[in-house]
C-alpha positions in Angstrom: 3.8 -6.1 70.9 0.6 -3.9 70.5 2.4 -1.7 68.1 3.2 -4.7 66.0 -0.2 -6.3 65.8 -1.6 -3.2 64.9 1.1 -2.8 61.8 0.7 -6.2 61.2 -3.4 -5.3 60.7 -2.7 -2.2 58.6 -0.5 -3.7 56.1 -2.5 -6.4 55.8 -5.5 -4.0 55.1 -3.1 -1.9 52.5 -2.6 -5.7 50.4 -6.4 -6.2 50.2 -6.8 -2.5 48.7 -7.6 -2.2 45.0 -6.0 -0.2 42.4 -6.6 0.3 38.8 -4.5 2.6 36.0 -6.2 2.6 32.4 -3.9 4.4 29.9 -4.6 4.7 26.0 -1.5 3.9 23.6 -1.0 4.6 19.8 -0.7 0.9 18.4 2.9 1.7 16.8 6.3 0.3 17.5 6.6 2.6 20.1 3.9 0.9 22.4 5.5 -1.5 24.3 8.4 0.8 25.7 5.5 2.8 26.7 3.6 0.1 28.3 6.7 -0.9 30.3 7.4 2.1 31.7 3.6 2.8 32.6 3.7 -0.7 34.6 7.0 0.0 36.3 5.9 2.8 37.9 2.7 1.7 39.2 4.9 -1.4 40.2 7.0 0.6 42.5 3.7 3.4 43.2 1.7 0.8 44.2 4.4 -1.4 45.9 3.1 -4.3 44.2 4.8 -7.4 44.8 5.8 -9.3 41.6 8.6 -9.8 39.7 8.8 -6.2 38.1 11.2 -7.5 35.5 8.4 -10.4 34.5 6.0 -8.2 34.5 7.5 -5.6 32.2 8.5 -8.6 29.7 5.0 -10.2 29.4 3.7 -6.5 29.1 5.7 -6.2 26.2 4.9 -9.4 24.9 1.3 -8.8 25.4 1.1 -5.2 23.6 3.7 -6.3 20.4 1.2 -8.8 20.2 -1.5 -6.5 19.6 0.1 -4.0 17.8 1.0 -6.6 15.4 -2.4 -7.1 14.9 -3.8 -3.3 15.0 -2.7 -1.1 12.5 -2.9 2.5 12.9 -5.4 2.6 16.2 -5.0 2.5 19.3 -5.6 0.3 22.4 -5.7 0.5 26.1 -3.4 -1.0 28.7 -5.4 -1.7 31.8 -3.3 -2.7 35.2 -5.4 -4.0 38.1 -4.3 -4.4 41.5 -6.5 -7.4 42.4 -6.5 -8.7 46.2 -3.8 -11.4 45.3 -2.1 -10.6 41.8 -1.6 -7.8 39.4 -3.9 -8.5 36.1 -2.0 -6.8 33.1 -5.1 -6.2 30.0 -4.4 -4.7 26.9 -7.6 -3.7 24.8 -7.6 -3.6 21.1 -9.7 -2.6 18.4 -10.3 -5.4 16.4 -14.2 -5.7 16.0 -14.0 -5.0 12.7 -12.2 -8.5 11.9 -13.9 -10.6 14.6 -17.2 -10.9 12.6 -19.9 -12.1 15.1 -19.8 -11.0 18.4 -21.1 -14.5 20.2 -17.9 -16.6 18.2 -15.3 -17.0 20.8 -12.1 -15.4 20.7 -9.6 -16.8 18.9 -7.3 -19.7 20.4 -3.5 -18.0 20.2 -2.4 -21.1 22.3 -2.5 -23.7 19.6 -0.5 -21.3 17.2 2.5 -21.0 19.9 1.6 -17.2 20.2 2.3 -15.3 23.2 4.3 -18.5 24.6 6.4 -16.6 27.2 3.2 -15.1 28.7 2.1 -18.6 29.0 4.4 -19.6 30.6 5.4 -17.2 33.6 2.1 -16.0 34.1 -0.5 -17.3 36.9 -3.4 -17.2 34.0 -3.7 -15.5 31.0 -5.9 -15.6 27.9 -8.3 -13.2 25.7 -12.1 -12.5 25.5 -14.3 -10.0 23.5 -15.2 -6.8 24.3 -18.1 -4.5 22.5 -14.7 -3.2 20.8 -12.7 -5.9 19.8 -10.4 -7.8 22.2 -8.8 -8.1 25.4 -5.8 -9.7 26.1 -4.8 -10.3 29.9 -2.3 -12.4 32.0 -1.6 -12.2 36.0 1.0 -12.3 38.2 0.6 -13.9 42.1 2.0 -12.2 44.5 5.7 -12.7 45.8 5.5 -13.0 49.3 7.9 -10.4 51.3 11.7 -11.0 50.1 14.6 -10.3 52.4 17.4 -7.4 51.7 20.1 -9.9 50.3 17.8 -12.9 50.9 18.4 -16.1 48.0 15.7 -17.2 46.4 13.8 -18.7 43.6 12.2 -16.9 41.0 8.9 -17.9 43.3 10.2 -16.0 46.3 11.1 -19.1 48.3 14.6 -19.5 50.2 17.2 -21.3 48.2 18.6 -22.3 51.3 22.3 -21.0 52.5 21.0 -21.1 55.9 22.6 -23.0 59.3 20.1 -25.5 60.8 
Protein backbone atom coordinates (compact mmCIF):
# COMPACT_ATOMS: atom_id res chain seq x y z
CA UNK A 1 0.00 0.00 0.00
CA UNK A 2 2.96 2.44 0.80
CA UNK A 3 4.42 1.81 -2.59
CA UNK A 4 1.10 2.88 -4.14
CA UNK A 5 0.59 6.08 -2.25
CA UNK A 6 3.90 7.08 -2.96
CA UNK A 7 3.27 6.52 -7.01
CA UNK A 8 0.16 7.89 -6.52
CA UNK A 9 2.12 11.30 -5.07
CA UNK A 10 4.74 11.21 -7.82
CA UNK A 11 2.49 11.18 -10.71
CA UNK A 12 0.49 13.42 -9.38
CA UNK A 13 3.56 15.72 -8.92
CA UNK A 14 4.69 14.78 -12.75
CA UNK A 15 0.88 16.39 -13.99
CA UNK A 16 1.40 19.65 -12.12
CA UNK A 17 4.99 20.02 -13.98
CA UNK A 18 5.23 22.58 -16.68
CA UNK A 19 6.54 22.33 -20.04
CA UNK A 20 6.89 24.69 -22.94
CA UNK A 21 8.39 24.06 -26.79
CA UNK A 22 8.58 27.39 -28.95
CA UNK A 23 9.45 26.50 -32.62
CA UNK A 24 9.73 29.17 -35.58
CA UNK A 25 7.88 28.15 -38.95
CA UNK A 26 8.09 29.64 -42.48
CA UNK A 27 4.39 30.97 -43.07
CA UNK A 28 4.01 28.75 -46.39
CA UNK A 29 1.78 25.81 -47.27
CA UNK A 30 4.05 23.70 -45.68
CA UNK A 31 3.31 24.99 -42.05
CA UNK A 32 0.75 23.15 -40.74
CA UNK A 33 2.18 19.56 -41.55
CA UNK A 34 5.01 20.92 -39.70
CA UNK A 35 3.03 22.22 -36.80
CA UNK A 36 1.34 18.79 -36.49
CA UNK A 37 4.13 16.77 -36.34
CA UNK A 38 5.93 19.29 -33.79
CA UNK A 39 2.66 18.83 -31.48
CA UNK A 40 2.54 15.11 -31.81
CA UNK A 41 5.57 14.47 -30.54
CA UNK A 42 5.54 16.58 -27.57
CA UNK A 43 2.04 14.96 -27.18
CA UNK A 44 3.49 11.53 -26.75
CA UNK A 45 7.23 13.23 -25.11
CA UNK A 46 5.35 14.91 -22.66
CA UNK A 47 2.63 12.21 -22.23
CA UNK A 48 0.04 14.79 -22.32
CA UNK A 49 -3.36 13.72 -22.01
CA UNK A 50 -5.66 15.08 -24.86
CA UNK A 51 -7.06 13.96 -27.70
CA UNK A 52 -3.80 13.92 -29.86
CA UNK A 53 -5.92 13.66 -33.08
CA UNK A 54 -7.94 17.07 -31.83
CA UNK A 55 -5.12 18.60 -31.05
CA UNK A 56 -3.25 18.09 -34.30
CA UNK A 57 -6.53 19.26 -36.27
CA UNK A 58 -7.12 22.63 -34.38
CA UNK A 59 -3.17 23.04 -34.75
CA UNK A 60 -3.74 22.91 -38.28
CA UNK A 61 -6.62 24.95 -38.29
CA UNK A 62 -4.96 27.55 -36.17
CA UNK A 63 -1.59 27.88 -38.32
CA UNK A 64 -3.60 27.77 -42.02
CA UNK A 65 -5.25 30.45 -40.45
CA UNK A 66 -2.30 32.44 -40.08
CA UNK A 67 -0.54 31.59 -42.94
CA UNK A 68 -3.40 32.72 -44.79
CA UNK A 69 -2.95 35.87 -43.39
CA UNK A 70 1.08 36.12 -43.41
CA UNK A 71 2.68 36.18 -46.60
CA UNK A 72 6.23 35.33 -46.88
CA UNK A 73 7.25 35.60 -42.90
CA UNK A 74 7.24 33.58 -40.47
CA UNK A 75 5.56 32.81 -37.18
CA UNK A 76 5.99 30.82 -33.99
CA UNK A 77 4.12 27.85 -32.70
CA UNK A 78 4.21 27.99 -28.91
CA UNK A 79 2.89 24.58 -27.01
CA UNK A 80 2.46 24.95 -23.23
CA UNK A 81 1.95 22.26 -20.81
CA UNK A 82 -0.17 24.21 -18.33
CA UNK A 83 -1.17 22.38 -14.86
CA UNK A 84 -4.62 21.31 -16.40
CA UNK A 85 -4.54 21.69 -20.37
CA UNK A 86 -2.24 22.01 -23.23
CA UNK A 87 -2.43 25.78 -24.69
CA UNK A 88 -1.54 25.52 -28.54
CA UNK A 89 -0.29 29.60 -29.61
CA UNK A 90 0.69 30.45 -32.88
CA UNK A 91 2.48 33.98 -33.24
CA UNK A 92 2.28 35.94 -36.30
CA UNK A 93 3.64 38.94 -37.78
CA UNK A 94 1.03 41.09 -38.51
CA UNK A 95 1.89 44.51 -36.77
CA UNK A 96 2.28 46.04 -39.79
CA UNK A 97 -1.67 45.79 -40.63
CA UNK A 98 -2.93 46.13 -37.09
CA UNK A 99 -2.41 49.92 -36.98
CA UNK A 100 -2.62 51.04 -33.30
CA UNK A 101 -1.41 48.88 -30.79
CA UNK A 102 -4.25 49.71 -27.95
CA UNK A 103 -7.29 48.68 -30.74
CA UNK A 104 -8.31 45.16 -29.85
CA UNK A 105 -7.66 42.31 -31.91
CA UNK A 106 -9.83 41.56 -34.32
CA UNK A 107 -13.15 39.47 -33.69
CA UNK A 108 -12.70 36.18 -36.06
CA UNK A 109 -15.83 34.75 -34.21
CA UNK A 110 -18.41 36.82 -35.86
CA UNK A 111 -16.93 36.06 -39.43
CA UNK A 112 -17.33 32.07 -38.70
CA UNK A 113 -13.40 31.82 -38.90
CA UNK A 114 -11.59 29.25 -37.05
CA UNK A 115 -15.17 27.55 -36.29
CA UNK A 116 -13.80 24.03 -35.59
CA UNK A 117 -11.31 25.47 -32.96
CA UNK A 118 -14.29 26.92 -31.45
CA UNK A 119 -15.81 24.33 -31.07
CA UNK A 120 -13.63 21.47 -29.58
CA UNK A 121 -11.49 23.57 -27.72
CA UNK A 122 -11.78 24.41 -23.81
CA UNK A 123 -11.02 28.35 -24.85
CA UNK A 124 -9.54 29.87 -27.47
CA UNK A 125 -9.16 33.39 -28.91
CA UNK A 126 -6.38 36.01 -30.05
CA UNK A 127 -4.60 39.03 -28.46
CA UNK A 128 -1.69 41.41 -29.57
CA UNK A 129 1.66 41.08 -29.11
CA UNK A 130 4.56 43.92 -29.68
CA UNK A 131 4.74 41.79 -33.13
CA UNK A 132 1.50 41.29 -34.32
CA UNK A 133 -0.84 38.58 -33.09
CA UNK A 134 -1.32 35.54 -31.23
CA UNK A 135 -3.72 33.00 -31.76
CA UNK A 136 -4.29 30.30 -29.00
CA UNK A 137 -6.88 27.56 -28.00
CA UNK A 138 -6.65 24.74 -25.13
CA UNK A 139 -7.37 21.51 -24.57
CA UNK A 140 -8.44 20.03 -20.79
CA UNK A 141 -7.10 17.15 -19.88
CA UNK A 142 -8.54 13.57 -20.49
CA UNK A 143 -8.58 11.89 -17.45
CA UNK A 144 -6.68 8.32 -17.60
CA UNK A 145 -8.44 5.98 -20.36
CA UNK A 146 -8.39 2.28 -20.02
CA UNK A 147 -6.50 -0.26 -22.75
CA UNK A 148 -9.82 -1.07 -24.67
CA UNK A 149 -11.97 1.05 -22.34
CA UNK A 150 -15.35 2.73 -24.42
CA UNK A 151 -15.73 6.08 -24.13
CA UNK A 152 -16.82 9.50 -25.16
CA UNK A 153 -14.85 11.82 -26.96
CA UNK A 154 -14.63 13.46 -23.15
CA UNK A 155 -13.02 10.37 -21.72
CA UNK A 156 -16.09 9.18 -19.83
CA UNK A 157 -17.35 5.35 -19.91
CA UNK A 158 -19.96 4.78 -22.53
CA UNK A 159 -21.09 2.08 -20.43
CA UNK A 160 -20.92 -1.81 -21.55
CA UNK A 161 -20.36 -2.59 -18.02
CA UNK A 162 -22.44 -5.37 -15.64
CA UNK A 163 -23.99 -3.59 -12.55
Amino acid sequence: MRGDTRMNAMAASRQAELYQCRVRLVAEPTAPGEARRRVQAVIRDWRVRVDEDVAMLLTSDLVTHVISEESGGSLMLVIRCLADRLRIEVHDSSRSRLGSADAPAPDVAAEGVLSLVGSLSAEWGSYRTPAGLAWFFTLAFMPDLAVGAERDPQGNSCGGGEA
